[in-house]
N, C-alpha and C positions, 0 to 999 in steps of 0.2 A: 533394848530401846527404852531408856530412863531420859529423867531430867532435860526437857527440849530447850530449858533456859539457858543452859550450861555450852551450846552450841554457837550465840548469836553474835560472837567478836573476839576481837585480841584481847591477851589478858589487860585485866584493868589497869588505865592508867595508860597504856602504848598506844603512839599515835599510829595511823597508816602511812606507809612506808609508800611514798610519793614514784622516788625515781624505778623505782621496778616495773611498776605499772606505765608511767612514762618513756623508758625504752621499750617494755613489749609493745608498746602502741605506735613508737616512731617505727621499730623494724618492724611491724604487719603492713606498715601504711607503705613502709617502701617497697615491700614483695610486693602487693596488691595492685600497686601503681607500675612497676616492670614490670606484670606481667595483664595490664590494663587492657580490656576488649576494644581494637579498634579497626574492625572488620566485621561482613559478615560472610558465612557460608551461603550457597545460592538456595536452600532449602529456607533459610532462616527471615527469608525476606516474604516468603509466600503465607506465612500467619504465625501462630503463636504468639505467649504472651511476652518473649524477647520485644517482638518487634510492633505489638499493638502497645506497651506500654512506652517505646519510645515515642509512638504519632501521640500518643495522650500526654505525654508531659511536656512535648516540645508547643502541639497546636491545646493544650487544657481542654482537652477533650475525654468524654469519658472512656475509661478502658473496660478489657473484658466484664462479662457480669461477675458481681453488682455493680461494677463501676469504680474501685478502689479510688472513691473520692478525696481521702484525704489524703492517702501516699502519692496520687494524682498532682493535687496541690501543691504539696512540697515537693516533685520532681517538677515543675512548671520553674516553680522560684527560684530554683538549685540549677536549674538550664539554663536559665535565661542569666540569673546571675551572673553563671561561672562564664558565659560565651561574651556578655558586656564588660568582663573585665578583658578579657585576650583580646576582645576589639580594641579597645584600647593599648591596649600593650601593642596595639599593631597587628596581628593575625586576624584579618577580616574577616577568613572563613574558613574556620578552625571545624576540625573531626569534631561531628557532634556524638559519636560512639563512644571513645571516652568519657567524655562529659556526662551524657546519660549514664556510663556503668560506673562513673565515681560517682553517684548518686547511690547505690548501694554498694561502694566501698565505704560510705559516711554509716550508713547502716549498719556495717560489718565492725566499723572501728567503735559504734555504740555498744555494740551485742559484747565482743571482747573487753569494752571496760568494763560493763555491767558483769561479766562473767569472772573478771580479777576480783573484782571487787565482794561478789559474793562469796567465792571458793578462800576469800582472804578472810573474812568472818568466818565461814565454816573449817576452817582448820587453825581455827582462833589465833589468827595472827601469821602464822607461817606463808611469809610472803614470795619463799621460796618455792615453796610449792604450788602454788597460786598460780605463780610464774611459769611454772613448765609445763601445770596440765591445762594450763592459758595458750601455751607458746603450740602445744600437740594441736589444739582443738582450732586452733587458728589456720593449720594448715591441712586438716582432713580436706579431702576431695571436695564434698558437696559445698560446705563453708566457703571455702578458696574459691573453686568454681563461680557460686553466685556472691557473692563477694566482687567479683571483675565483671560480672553482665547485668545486660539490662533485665532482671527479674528481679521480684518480689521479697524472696525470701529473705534475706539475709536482713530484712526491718520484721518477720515477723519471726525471727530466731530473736532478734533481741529485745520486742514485745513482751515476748513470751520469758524471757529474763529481766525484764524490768518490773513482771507481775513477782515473778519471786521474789527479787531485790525489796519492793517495797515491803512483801507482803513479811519478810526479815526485821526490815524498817520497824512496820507496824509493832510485830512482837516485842523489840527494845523498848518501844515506847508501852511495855504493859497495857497493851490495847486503849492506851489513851491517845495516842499519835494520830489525831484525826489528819491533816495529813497526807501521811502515807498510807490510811486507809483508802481516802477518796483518793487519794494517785493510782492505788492496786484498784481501786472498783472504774476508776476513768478507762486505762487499760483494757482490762476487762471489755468495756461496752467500746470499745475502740476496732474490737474483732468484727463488731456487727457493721463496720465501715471498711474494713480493709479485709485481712485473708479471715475467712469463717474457720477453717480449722485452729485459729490462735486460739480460741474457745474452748477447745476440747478441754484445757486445763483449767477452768473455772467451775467444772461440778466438783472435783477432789480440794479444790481453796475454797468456798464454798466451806465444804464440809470441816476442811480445819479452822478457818475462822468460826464457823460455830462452836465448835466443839472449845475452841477457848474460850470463845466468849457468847454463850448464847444468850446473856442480857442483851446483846444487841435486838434480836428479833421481839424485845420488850420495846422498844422504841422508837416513837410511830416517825419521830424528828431523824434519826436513822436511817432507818426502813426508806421512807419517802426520797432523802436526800442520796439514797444510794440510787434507785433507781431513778432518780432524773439526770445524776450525774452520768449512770451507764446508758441509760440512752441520747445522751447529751449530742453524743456521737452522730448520730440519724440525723443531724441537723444537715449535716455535711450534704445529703443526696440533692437539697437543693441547688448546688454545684451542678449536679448531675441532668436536673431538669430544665435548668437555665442552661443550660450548652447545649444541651440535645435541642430543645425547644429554637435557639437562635441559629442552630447547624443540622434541619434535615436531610444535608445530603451526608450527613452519618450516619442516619438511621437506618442504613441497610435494607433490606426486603424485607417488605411484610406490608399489610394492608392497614395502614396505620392515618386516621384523616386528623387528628390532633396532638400535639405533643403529649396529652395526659395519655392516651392510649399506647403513645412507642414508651414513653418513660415507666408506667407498669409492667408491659410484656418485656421491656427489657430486665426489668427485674425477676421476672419469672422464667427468663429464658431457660433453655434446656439444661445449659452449663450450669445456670443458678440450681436451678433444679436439682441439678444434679448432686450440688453440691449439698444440697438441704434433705435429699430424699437417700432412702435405701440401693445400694446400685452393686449389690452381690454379684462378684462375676465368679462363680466357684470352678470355672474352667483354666484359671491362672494359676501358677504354682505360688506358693506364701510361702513354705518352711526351705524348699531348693531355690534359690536364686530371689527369694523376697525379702522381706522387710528384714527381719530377724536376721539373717546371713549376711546382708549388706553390714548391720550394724558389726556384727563381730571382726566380719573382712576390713572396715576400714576402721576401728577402734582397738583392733588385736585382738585377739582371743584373751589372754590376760587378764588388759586394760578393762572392757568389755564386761566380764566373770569379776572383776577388781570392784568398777563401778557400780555393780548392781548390786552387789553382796553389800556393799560401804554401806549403801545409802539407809541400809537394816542401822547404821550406828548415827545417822544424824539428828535422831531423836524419831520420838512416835509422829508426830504431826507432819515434819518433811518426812518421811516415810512415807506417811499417808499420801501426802501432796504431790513428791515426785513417782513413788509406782503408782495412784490413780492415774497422774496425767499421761506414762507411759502404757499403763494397758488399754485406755481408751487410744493412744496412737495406735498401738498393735492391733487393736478390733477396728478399728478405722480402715489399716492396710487391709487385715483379712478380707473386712467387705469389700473392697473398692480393689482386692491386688495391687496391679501398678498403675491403674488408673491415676489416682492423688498421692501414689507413696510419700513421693518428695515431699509433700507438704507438711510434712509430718516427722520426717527423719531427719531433720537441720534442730527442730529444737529438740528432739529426742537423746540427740548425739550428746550437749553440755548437761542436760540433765541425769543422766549416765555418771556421764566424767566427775559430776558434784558427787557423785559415792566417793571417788577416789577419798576425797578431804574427811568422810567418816571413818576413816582407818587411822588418821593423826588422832585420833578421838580415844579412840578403842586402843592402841597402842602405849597412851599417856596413862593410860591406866593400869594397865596390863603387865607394862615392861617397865624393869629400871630405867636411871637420866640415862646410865653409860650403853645399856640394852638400846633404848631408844635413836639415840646418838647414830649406831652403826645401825640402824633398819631405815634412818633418815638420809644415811650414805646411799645404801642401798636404794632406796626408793628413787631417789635425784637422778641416780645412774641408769635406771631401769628406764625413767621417764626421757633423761638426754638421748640413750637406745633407741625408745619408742618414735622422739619427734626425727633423727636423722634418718629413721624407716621410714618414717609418712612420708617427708619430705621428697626425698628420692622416686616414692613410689608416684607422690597427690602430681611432681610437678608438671610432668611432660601430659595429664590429661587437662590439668587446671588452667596452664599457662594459654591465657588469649588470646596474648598479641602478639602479631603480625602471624598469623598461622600461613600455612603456604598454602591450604583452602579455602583460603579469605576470598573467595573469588568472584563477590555478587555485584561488586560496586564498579573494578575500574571499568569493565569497558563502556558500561553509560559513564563514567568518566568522560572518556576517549569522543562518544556523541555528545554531550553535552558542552565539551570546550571549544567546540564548532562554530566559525562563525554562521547564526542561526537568526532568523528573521523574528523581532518581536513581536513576544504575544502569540506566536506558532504555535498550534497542536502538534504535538506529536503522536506517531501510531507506530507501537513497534512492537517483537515478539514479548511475549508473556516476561518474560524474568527481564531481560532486557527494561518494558515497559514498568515491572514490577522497581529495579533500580533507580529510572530517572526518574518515578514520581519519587522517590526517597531523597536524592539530591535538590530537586525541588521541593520537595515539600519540610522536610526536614534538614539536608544541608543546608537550605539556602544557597543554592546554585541557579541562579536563572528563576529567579521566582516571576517570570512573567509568561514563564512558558507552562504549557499542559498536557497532560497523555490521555489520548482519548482514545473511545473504542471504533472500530468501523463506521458504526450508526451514528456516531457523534459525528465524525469525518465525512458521512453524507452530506450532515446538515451544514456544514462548515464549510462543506465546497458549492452547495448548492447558494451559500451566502459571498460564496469569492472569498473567503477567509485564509490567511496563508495554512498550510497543512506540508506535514514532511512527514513521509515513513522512513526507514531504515531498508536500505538496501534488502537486507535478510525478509522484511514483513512486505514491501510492495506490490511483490506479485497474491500474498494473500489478502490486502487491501482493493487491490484493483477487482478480483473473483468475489470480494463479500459486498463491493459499491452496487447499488440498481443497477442494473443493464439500462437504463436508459440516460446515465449520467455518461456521459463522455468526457476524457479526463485526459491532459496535455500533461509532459512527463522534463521534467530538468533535471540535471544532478544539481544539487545544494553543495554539496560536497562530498568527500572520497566516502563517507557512509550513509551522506541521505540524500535521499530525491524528493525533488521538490512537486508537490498534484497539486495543477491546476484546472480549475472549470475550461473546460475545452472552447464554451460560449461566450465566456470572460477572461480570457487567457492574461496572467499579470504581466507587466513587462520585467524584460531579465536585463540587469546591470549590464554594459557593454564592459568588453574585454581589457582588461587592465594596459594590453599592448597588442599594437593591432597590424597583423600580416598579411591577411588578403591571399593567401597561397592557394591557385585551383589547387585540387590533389584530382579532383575526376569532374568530367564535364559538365556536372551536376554537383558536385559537392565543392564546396569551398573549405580550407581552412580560416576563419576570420580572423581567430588572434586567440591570446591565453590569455591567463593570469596563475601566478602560482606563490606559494610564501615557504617556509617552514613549517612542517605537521605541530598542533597545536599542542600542549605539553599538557598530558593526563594531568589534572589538580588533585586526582585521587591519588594514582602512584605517579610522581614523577622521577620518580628517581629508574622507574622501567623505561621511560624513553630513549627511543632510538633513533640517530640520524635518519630522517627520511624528509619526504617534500610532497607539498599538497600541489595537485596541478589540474588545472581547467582549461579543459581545449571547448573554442566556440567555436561549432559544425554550420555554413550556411548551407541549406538543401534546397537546390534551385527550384524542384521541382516537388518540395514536398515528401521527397522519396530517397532512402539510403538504399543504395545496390543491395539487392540479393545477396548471398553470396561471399560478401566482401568485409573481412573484420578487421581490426585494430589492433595494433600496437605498439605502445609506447615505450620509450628506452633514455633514461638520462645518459649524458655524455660528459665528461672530462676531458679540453685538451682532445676533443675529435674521435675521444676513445669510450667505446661501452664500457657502463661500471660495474664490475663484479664483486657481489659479496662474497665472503668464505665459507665453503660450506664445509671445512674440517679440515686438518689434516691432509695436503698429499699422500696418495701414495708410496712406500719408499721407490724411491728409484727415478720418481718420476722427473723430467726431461724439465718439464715446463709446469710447475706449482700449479700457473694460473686457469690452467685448462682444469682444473680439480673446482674450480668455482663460479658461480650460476653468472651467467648475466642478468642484470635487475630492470625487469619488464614488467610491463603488463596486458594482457592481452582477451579483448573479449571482442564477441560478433556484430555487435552495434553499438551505439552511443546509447549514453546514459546506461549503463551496468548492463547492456543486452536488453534492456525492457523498452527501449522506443521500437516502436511499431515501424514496418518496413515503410508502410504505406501513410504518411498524415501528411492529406493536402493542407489541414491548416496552421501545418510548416510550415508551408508557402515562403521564402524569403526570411523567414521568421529565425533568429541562431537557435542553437540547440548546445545548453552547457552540460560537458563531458567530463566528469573528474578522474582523477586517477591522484594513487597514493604509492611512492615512490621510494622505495629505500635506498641509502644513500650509506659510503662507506665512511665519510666524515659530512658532521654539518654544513647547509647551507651558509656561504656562496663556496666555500673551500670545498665543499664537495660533489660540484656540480656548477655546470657550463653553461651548458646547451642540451635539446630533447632532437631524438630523433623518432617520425612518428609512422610507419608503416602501413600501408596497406593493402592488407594480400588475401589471396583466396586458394582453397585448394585445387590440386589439380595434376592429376597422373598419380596419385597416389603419393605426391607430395602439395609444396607449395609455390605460389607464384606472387609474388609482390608487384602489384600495381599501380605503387603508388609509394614516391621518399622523400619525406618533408625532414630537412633540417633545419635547425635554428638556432643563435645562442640565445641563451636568456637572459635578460635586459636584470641586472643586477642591483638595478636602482627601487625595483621591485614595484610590485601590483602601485 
């Protein structure tokens, strides 16, 4: 470990080699972009920091603690941006899951210039090599992975490479490059606003800047400008105050009577806490399946042993500077195990890989031009070896999009494309409820509607306020209302039911086409209305021929028979329509007996939840939906309904009751 001057560029005279760097950077942008997060898993929507830093950069709100105010910031501007251009271009209301995760694809293509860039100085010019253990480290797992999603890291992987880069800078300039000094010490106090672990690597810079230059600590104009610049950064929290303060329905639980009191404890929170205190868990394994083994497994064992041993030749000071900042990572993991691993292994991984470029070093010395020549063959091909392993191995866990477990969003797709009364609460199950606030609040689907809780829905009904649950949540809505709120029940449509105040019951749209059919002495058919099932905005390309249908019930008497259930059946041409449900059997006579007839069938109006008995039915209709599959699209695929009414009886059934009709094709 001699002469650290002899490491800090191409030989003299050579400029940097442009287009190398410029294709790695167009091929990372286009893996990263096919293989772009735009979904979520149904786990992924219920917390973490995926899904709290998308509400925070879409509403500039603050995210988990401290608050990542300023990566907050610039994902706000970077949202809003990129979604006001594709409005324009005509996409009204474009995936905003992309959007947010090329926000740290922009990160990711930072981190990989700064990372050519430096490994191109440290193998004094070899832009070949730059290039490939550029091109490996672009495609490890962890890189790649947070690279396509909504997380953090991949801006503090190249944080944490831009403190190097300058701190390279700084030494060219013979410690005169004021600069790139204050650019390395800006950095630096940048951690104390964004991830806390970018930090770890400023006691071992720290120690090499002095150690080159400890006149600095002679000078008070220095000194002073350094620490106003690194705390420069803590300006940002006022962000964090002014938002919290104008939005306390973020502040979550806790007993908080002023914004200065939620904006401190938010800073102290547990997770801060956490982050800032001792959190030894010695019950987790570190040497099998921790820190240390992750790195070997996804750098090769080689690579790995190659990197670490290198970084012995890039001179005393990077020595210093890259194994301090790797064993304070490594003591970091041991304390915390896999509590914060990650936070820590994204920039661990390029400063690794930067030994590789100490062996160009060691080798120039070493070996003859014609020796060197063929170890340079060698090496290229080992490297080419390496990235077509990662590659094969990173991509079927990296790749984001369209995974087939994406499965958190469409079907509040499916309820939200509904037509739904403005301004309506919604109440519906957990993940369910968890999706449509995300399409509302973040798609921008229906931003005029809300998902509330039970208790919200009391007060909402007790004001006559339109309210819809979800088929699935009504009967848990109905058992969590007062027992003294009495509650009139409509279907909305094929997924929601509409609650109404029983003592202020709203009026219900009359029937798009209107028949009058008794079916039973007491019960009337009024009339329907029915359209084409509305096309998921989320997936539409899963949609299936089917049909949205409202049958209006008049009950003369306030009362549905005992007894007596429903069912509905579209017709074609006078004939029930059958979907396929596979395959005949061979041999079989008649295909079509192998396939279902397409019904629907339940024990009363409104999904089975209207009450046998409500007098204040009275004459009143009752909308009935039903959601109808269909073998081709509406009108081609479908006529007329035929609508059933039977009961059991002998140990089968008895229909007492056959309404037909066509359907008026002119539509609702």
């Amino acid at each position: 470990m001699n002469d650290d001057t002899a490491i800090l560029g191409a030989p003299k005279g050579e400029k940097l080699r442009r287009w190398p760097l410029l294709i790695l950077l167009v091929l990372a942008l286009l893996l990263y972009l096919l293989t772009l997060d735009n979904g979520f898993l149904p786990r992924e929507l219920e917390g973490g920091d995926l899904i709290t830093h998308q509400y925070a950069q879409v509403q500039a709100r603050p995210s988990n603690a401290p608050g990542y105010p300023l990566y907050t910031m610039g994902g706000w501007l970077w949202f809003h941006g990129l979604r006001g251009l594709l409005r324009l271009a005509g996409d009204s209301s474009p995936n905003p899951i992309p959007l947010l995760s090329s926000y740290s694809t922009l990160w990711a293509f930072v981190a990989l210039w700064l990372f050519y860039l430096i490994l191109y100085r440290l193998s004094q010019g070899r832009w070949w090599l730059a290039w490939l253990i550029s091109a490996f480290y672009a495609i490890t797992y962890f890189f790649w992975y947070y690279a396509t999603t909504t997380e953090q890291y991949s801006s503090a992987v190249a944080q944490t490479l831009a403190i190097v880069y300058f701190y390279l800078r700084w030494r060219e300039g013979d410690a005169k490059a004021n600069g790139a000094f204050y650019a390395m010490v800006l950095l630096c106090g940048m951690a104390l606003a964004h991830m806390l672990t970018v930090a770890l690597i400023v006691p071992p810079l720290v120690l090499v800047v002095l150690w080159q230059s400890p006149q600095l600590l002679r000078s008070v104009r220095t000194v002073v400008g350094a620490v106003v610049v690194a705390l420069l950064p803590l300006a940002s929290y006022l962000y964090v105050y002014a938002r919290g303060a104008a939005h306390p329905e973020w502040w979550g639980r806790g007993d908080w009577h002023t914004a200065s009191q939620w904006f401190w404890a938010f800073l102290s929170t547990a997770q801060g806490r956490e982050e800032l205190s001792w959190g030894l868990e010695a019950g987790r394994p570190f040497w099998g399946g921790g820190f240390p083994q992750m790195m070997w497994q996804e750098l090769s064992i080689p690579l790995f042993v190659l990197g670490v041993i290198g970084i012995l030749f890039l001179g005393r000071r990077m020595a210093v500077l890259l194994y301090g900042a790797l064993f304070l990572y490594a003591a970091f993991c041991w304390a915390y195990r896999f509590g914060n691993w990650y936070q820590v292994i994204l920039p661990a991984y390029p400063l690794i890989l930067l030994g590789l470029a100490g062996w160009s070093r060691l080798l120039d010395r070493r070996l003859s031009a014609a020796a060197n020549r063929y170890v340079q063959v060698a090496a290229a091909l080992l490297l080419c070896v390496a990235i077509g392993w990662r590659a094969q191995a990173s991509w079927p866990a990296a790749d984001s999009r369209n995974r087939s477990d994406d499965t958190a969003l469409p079907h509040a797709g499916m309820l939200i494309a509904q037509p739904l009364p403005a301004a309506a609460a919604l109440f519906a199950p957990v993940q369910d409820a968890l999706a449509l606030q995300y399409l509302i609040d973040i798609w921008g689907i229906r931003p005029d509607l809300r998902v509330v809780s039970s208790r919200q829905a009391a007060a909402i009904l007790q004001e006559n306020g339109p309210l819809l649950a979800t088929v699935d949540a009504a009967p848990t809505l109905l058992d969590e209302l007062p027992a003294p709120l009495a509650v009139q029940l409509q279907d909305q449509s094929a997924d929601w039911v509409r609650v109404n105040n029983a003592a202020q019951p709203s009026t219900l749209e009359p029937p798009a086409v209107e028949l009058d059919e008794v079916a039973l002495p007491s019960v009337v058919l009024a009339g329907y209305s029915f359209a084409p099932t509305p096309v998921n905005p989320i997936a539409p390309q899963s949609a299936s021929p089917a049909m949205d249908l409202i049958l209006y019930w008049q009950l003369v008497d306030g009362v549905w028979p005992e007894g007596v259930s429903i069912s509905v059946r579209p017709t074609l041409k006078g004939n029930l329509i059958r979907v396929p449900q596979g395959k005949p059997n061979q041999g079989e006579s008649n295909p079509e007996e192998s396939d279902q007839i397409v019904q629907q069938d339940r024990p009363r109006p409104v999904h089975g939840l209207i009450k046998l008995s409500a007098p204040f039915l009275q004459q009143q209709l009752v909308a009935d939906a039903y959601r109808l599959a269909l073998a081709e699209p509406a009108p081609a695929g479908v006529d007329g309904v035929s609508v059933i009414l039977y009961q059991k009886k002998d140990g089968g059934f008895e229909n007492v009751a056959e309404l037909a009709f066509p359907l008026d094709m002119r539509g609702p």
